[in-house]
C-alpha positions in Angstrom: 0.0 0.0 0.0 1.2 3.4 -0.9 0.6 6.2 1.5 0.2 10.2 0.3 -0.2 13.1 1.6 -2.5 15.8 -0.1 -0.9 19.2 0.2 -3.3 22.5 -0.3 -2.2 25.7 -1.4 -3.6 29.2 -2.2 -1.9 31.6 -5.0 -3.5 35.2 -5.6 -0.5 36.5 -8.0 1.0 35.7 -10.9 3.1 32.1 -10.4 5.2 29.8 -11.6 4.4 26.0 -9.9 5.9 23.0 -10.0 3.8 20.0 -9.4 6.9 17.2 -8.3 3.7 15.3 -7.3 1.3 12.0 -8.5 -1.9 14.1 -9.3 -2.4 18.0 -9.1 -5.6 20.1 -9.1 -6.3 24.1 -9.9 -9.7 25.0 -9.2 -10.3 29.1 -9.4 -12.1 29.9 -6.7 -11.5 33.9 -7.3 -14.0 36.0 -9.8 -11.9 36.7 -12.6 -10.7 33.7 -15.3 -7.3 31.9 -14.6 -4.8 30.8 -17.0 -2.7 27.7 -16.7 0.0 27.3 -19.6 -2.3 28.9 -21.5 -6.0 26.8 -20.9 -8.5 29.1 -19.8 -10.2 28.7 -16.2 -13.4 30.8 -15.7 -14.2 31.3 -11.8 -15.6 28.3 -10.4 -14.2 25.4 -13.2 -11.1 23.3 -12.7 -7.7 21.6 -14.4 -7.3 18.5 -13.1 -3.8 16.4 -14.1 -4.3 13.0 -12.8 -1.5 10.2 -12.4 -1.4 6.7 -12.5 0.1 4.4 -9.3 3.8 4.8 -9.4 4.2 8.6 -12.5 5.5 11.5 -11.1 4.8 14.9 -12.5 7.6 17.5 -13.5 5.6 19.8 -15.1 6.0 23.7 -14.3 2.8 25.4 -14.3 2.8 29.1 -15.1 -0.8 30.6 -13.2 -2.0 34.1 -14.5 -5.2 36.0 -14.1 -7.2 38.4 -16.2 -7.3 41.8 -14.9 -9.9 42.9 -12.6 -11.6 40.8 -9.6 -10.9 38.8 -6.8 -7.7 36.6 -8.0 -7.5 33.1 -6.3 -6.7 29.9 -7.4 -6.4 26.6 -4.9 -3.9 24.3 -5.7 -4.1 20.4 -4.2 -0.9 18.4 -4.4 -1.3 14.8 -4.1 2.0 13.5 -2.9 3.7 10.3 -2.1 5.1 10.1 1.4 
């Protein structure tokens, strides 16, 4: 059995993230759209980067938000301890 920790986080500026985790979630939680390398969050919606038992993500995820609003976007790690 594996075991993993999730790990929550809360950005409200511009970012740069890097997952080093199985599976990692963005859900914009603020009122003004999100960008995530580019795809297009709208308040309330979600990017959701699932992995299977035993992957690893390396991405580096670059956040961004429109202009105007309140800017927050929760990250959830899920990480292998």
């Amino acid at each position: 059995m594996q075991k993993f920790i999730e790990e929550y986080q809360t950005y409200n500026t511009p970012s740069e993230i890097r997952s080093e985790c199985n599976a990692i979630t963005f859900i914009n939680i603020g009122t003004t759209n999100l960008q995530i390398n580019g795809v297009n969050l709208v308040p309330g919606s979600q990017l959701i980067s699932e992995g299977n038992e035993g992957e690893y993500n390396v991405t580096r995820y670059r956040l961004s938000f429109t202009t105007g609003g309140n800017e927050v976007c929760q990250v959830i790690r899920k990480i292998y301890v």
